[in-house]
C-alpha positions in Angstrom: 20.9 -41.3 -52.7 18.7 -39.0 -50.5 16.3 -40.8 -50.3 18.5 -44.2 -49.5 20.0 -41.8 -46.5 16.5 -40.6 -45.2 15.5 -44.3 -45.5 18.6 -45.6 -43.0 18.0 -42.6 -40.6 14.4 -43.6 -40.4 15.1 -47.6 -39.7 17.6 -46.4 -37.5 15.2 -44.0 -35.2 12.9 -46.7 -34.9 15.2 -49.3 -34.0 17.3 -47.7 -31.8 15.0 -48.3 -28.7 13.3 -51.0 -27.9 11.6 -53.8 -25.6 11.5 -57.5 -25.2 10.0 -59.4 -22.8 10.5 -63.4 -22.5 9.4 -65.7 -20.4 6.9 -66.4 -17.5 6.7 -68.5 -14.3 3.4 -69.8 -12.9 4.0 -71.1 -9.0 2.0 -74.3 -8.3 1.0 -73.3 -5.1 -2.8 -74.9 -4.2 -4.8 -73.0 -1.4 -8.0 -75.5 -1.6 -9.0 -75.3 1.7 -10.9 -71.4 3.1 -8.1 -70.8 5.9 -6.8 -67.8 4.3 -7.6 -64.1 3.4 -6.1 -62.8 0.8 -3.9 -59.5 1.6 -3.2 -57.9 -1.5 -3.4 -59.0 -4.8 -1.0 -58.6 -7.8 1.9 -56.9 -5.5 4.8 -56.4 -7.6 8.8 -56.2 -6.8 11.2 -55.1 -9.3 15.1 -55.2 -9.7 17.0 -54.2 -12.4 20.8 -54.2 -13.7 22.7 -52.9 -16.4 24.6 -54.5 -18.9 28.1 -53.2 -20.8 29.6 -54.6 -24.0 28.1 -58.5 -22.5 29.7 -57.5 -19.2 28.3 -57.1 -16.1 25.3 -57.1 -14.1 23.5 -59.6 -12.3 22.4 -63.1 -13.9 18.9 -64.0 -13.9 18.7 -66.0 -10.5 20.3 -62.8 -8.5 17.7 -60.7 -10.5 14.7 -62.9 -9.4 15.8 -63.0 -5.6 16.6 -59.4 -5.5 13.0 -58.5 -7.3 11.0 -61.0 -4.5 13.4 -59.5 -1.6 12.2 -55.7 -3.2 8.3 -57.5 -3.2 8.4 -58.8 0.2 10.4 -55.9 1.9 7.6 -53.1 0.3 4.7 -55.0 1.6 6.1 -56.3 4.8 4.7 -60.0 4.4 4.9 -61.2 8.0 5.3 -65.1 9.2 1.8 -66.0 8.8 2.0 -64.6 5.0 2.8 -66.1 2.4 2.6 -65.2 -1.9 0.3 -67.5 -4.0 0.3 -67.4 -7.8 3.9 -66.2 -8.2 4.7 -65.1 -11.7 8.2 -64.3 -12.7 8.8 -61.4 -15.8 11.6 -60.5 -17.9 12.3 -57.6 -20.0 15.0 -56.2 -21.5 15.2 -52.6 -22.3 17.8 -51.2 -25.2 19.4 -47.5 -24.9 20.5 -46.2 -28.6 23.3 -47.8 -27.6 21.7 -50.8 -28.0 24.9 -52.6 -29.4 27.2 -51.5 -26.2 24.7 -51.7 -22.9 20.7 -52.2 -22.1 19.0 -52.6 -19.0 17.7 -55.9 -18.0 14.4 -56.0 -15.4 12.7 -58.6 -13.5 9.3 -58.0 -12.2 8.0 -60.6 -9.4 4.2 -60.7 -9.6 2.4 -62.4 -6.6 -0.6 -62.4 -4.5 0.0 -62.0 -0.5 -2.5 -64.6 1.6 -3.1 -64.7 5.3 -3.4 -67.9 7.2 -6.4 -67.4 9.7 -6.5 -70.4 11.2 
């Protein structure tokens, strides 16, 4: 019986917090021709929300816009700016109360180019 208790405590504690990530974007955005400089590479945005007994939060098309707005906002991408190779990431981060709320995050991924002619 012990050894059945310390056995559910331990599956428990290593269960009670975890990660999942699902799902990427790739844009199809072609920059064939050398009127660009590339700004910055891999700038990221984030947003996150929180989730209650299925309740709540924001769905993943809020998330995405929100993350992009966070992206474009900390890096100040001007008219002439644009982002190239756009990747879109979701994870989902449980609490011990894994059952009752987690945290769901979107990370936009881009590169910032420059037109220079």
């Amino acid at each position: 019986m012990k050894q059945l208790t310390f056995f559910s405590l331990v599956i428990i504690l290593f269960t009670s917090c975890f990660g999942v990530h699902s799902g990427t974007f790739q844009s199809s955005a072609q920059l064939s021709s050398a009127n660009y400089k590339i700004v910055k590479r891999a700038a990221q945005g984030k947003a996150t929300t929180t989730v209650v007994l299925y309740m709540g939060g924001l769905g993943k098309e809020a998330l995405v816009a929100e993350a992009k707005e966070n992206l474009m906002r900390e890096y100040n991408v001007s008219d002439k700016q644009l982002l190239a190779n756009v990747s879109v990431d979701f994870r989902t981060i449980t609490t011990p109360l894994y059952l009752v709320m987690w945290q769901r995050q979107c990370t936009v991924t881009a590169d910032i180019v420059e037109f220079v002619k």
